[in-house]
RODO-2510 file (C-alpha; in nm, 4 decimals, decimal comma):
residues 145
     n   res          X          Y          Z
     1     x     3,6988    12,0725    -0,0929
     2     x     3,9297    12,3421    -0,3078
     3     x     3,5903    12,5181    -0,4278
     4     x     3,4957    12,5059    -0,0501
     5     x     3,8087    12,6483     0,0871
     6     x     3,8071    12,9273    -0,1947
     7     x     3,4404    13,0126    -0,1490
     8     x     3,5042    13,0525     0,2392
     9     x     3,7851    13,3075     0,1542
    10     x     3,6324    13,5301    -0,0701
    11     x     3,3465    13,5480     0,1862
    12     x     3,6537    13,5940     0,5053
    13     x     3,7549    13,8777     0,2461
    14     x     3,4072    14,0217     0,2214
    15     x     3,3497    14,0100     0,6128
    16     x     3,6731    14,1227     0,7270
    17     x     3,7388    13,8052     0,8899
    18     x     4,1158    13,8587     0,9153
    19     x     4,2619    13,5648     1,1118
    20     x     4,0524    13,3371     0,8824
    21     x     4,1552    13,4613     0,5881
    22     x     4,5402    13,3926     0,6664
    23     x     4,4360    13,0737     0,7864
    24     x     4,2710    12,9984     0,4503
    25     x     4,5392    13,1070     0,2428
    26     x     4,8277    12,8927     0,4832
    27     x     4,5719    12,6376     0,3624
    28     x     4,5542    12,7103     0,0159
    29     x     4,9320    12,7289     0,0434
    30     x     5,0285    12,4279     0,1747
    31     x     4,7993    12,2645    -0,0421
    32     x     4,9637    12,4042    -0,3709
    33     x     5,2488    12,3195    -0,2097
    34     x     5,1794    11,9295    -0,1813
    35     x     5,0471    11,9552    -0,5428
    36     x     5,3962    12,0919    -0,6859
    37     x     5,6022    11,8297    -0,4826
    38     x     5,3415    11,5521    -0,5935
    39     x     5,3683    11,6983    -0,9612
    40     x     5,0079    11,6678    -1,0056
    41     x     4,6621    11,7650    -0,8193
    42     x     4,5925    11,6428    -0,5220
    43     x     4,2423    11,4420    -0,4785
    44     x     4,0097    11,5224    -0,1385
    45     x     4,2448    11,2562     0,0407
    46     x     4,5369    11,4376    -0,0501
    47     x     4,4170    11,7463     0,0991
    48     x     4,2922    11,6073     0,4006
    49     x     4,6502    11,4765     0,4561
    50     x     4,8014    11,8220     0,4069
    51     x     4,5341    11,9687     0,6405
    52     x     4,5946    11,6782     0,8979
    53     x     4,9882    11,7967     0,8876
    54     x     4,8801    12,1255     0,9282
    55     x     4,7019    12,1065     1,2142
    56     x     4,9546    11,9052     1,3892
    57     x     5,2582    12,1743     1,3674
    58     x     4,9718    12,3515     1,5201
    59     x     4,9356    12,1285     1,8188
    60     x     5,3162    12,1034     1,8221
    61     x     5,3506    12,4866     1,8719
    62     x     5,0588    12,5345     2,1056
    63     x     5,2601    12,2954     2,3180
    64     x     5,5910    12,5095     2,2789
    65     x     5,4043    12,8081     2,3140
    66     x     5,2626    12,6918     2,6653
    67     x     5,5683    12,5916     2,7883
    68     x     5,7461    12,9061     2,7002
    69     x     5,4853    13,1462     2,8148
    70     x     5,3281    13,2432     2,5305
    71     x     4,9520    13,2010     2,5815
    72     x     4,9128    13,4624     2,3320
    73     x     5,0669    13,2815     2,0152
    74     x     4,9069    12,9555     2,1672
    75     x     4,5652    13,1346     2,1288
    76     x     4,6509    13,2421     1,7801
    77     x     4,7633    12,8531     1,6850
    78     x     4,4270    12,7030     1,8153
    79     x     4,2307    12,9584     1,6548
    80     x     4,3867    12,8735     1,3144
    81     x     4,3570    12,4641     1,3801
    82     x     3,9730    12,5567     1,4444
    83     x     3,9606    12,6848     1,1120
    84     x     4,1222    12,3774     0,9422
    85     x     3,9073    12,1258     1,1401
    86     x     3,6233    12,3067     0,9959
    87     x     3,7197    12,1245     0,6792
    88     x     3,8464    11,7582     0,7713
    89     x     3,6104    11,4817     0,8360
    90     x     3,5357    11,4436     1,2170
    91     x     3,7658    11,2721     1,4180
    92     x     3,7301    10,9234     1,5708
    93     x     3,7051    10,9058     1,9366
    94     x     3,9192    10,6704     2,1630
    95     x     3,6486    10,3862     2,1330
    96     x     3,6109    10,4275     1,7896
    97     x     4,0014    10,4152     1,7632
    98     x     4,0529    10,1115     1,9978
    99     x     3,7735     9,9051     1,7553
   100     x     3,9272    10,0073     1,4287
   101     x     4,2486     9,8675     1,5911
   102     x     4,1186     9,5592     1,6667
   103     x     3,9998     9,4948     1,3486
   104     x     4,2948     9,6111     1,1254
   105     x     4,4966     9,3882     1,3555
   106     x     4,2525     9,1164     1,2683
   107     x     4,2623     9,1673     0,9305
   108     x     4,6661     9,1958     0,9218
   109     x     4,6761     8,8719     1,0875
   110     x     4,9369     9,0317     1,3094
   111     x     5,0938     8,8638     1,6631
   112     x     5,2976     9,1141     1,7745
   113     x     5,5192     9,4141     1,8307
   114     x     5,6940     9,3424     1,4842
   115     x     5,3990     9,3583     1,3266
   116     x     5,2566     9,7201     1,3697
   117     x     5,3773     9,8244     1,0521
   118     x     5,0964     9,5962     0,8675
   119     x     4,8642     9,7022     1,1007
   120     x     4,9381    10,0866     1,0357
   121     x     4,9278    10,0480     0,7421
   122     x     4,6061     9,8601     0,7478
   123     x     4,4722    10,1862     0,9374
   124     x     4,6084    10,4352     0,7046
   125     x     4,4839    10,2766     0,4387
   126     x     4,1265    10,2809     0,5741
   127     x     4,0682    10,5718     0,7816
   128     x     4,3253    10,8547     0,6200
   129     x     4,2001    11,2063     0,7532
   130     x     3,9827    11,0211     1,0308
   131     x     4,2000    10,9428     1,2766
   132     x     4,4727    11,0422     1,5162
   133     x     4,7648    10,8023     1,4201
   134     x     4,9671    10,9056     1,6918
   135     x     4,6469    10,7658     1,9347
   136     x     4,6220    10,4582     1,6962
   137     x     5,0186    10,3523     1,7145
   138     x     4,9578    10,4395     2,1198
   139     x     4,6387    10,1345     2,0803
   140     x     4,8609     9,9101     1,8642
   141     x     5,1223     9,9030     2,0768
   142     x     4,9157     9,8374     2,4216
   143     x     4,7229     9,5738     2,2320
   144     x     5,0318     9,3491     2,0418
   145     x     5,3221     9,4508     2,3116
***
């Protein structure tokens, strides 16, 4: 994915592409980043962590941004989290989520609201990169409270 991201920059570089070669280097950034606080490289799942992170400060500030008027920066935020999803796996959907759920809560044996941490953890363990946790805990919740 590192060779990837690199490629794509040199060829931003070569086109001119301005707003996607910033967002490629806040990539390559964060990702050297997570590599010096991890003292040592980061595999694909690593990455796709950072680049999850990434694009939700995104989705954080689009939300600030809308609320404080600023459709302009808002604009600027998506436009930079479409050029990070270009690079993460695709994204379960809601059904997809809700039967993943069922099964890591299944397979975690768990009963109820106390037990969402197994079942997390059952999750993360499994679908890292794949899925929107915040959706997930939403599911887990609803299903063991």
């Amino acid at each position: 994915m590192r060779a990837k991201i690199s490629d794509d920059l040199k060829m931003a570089m070569k086109a001119g592409e301005k707003q996607r070669v910033a967002t490629l280097r806040l990539i390559n950034a964060a990702i050297q980043s997570a590599e010096i606080e991890a003292k040592k490289p980061l595999d694909e799942a690593g990455i796709a962590a950072v680049m999850t992170k990434m694009v939700k400060q995104r989705r954080d500030s689009i939300e600030q941004y809308t609320s404080g008027g600023r459709p302009d920066l808002a604009a600027t935020e998506q436009a930079e989290i479409d050029v990070i999803e270009a690079y993460l796996p695709k994204q379960m959907d809601e059904s997809e989520i809700s039967a993943a759920v069922a099964d890591a809560i299944k397979e975690a044996g768990a009963a109820s609201p106390k037990d969402m941490g197994k079942v997390m953890g059952v999750l993360k363990g499994k679908y890292a990169g794949k899925m929107d946790f915040q959706k997930a805990s939403a599911a887990v919740k609803a299903t063991l409270g």
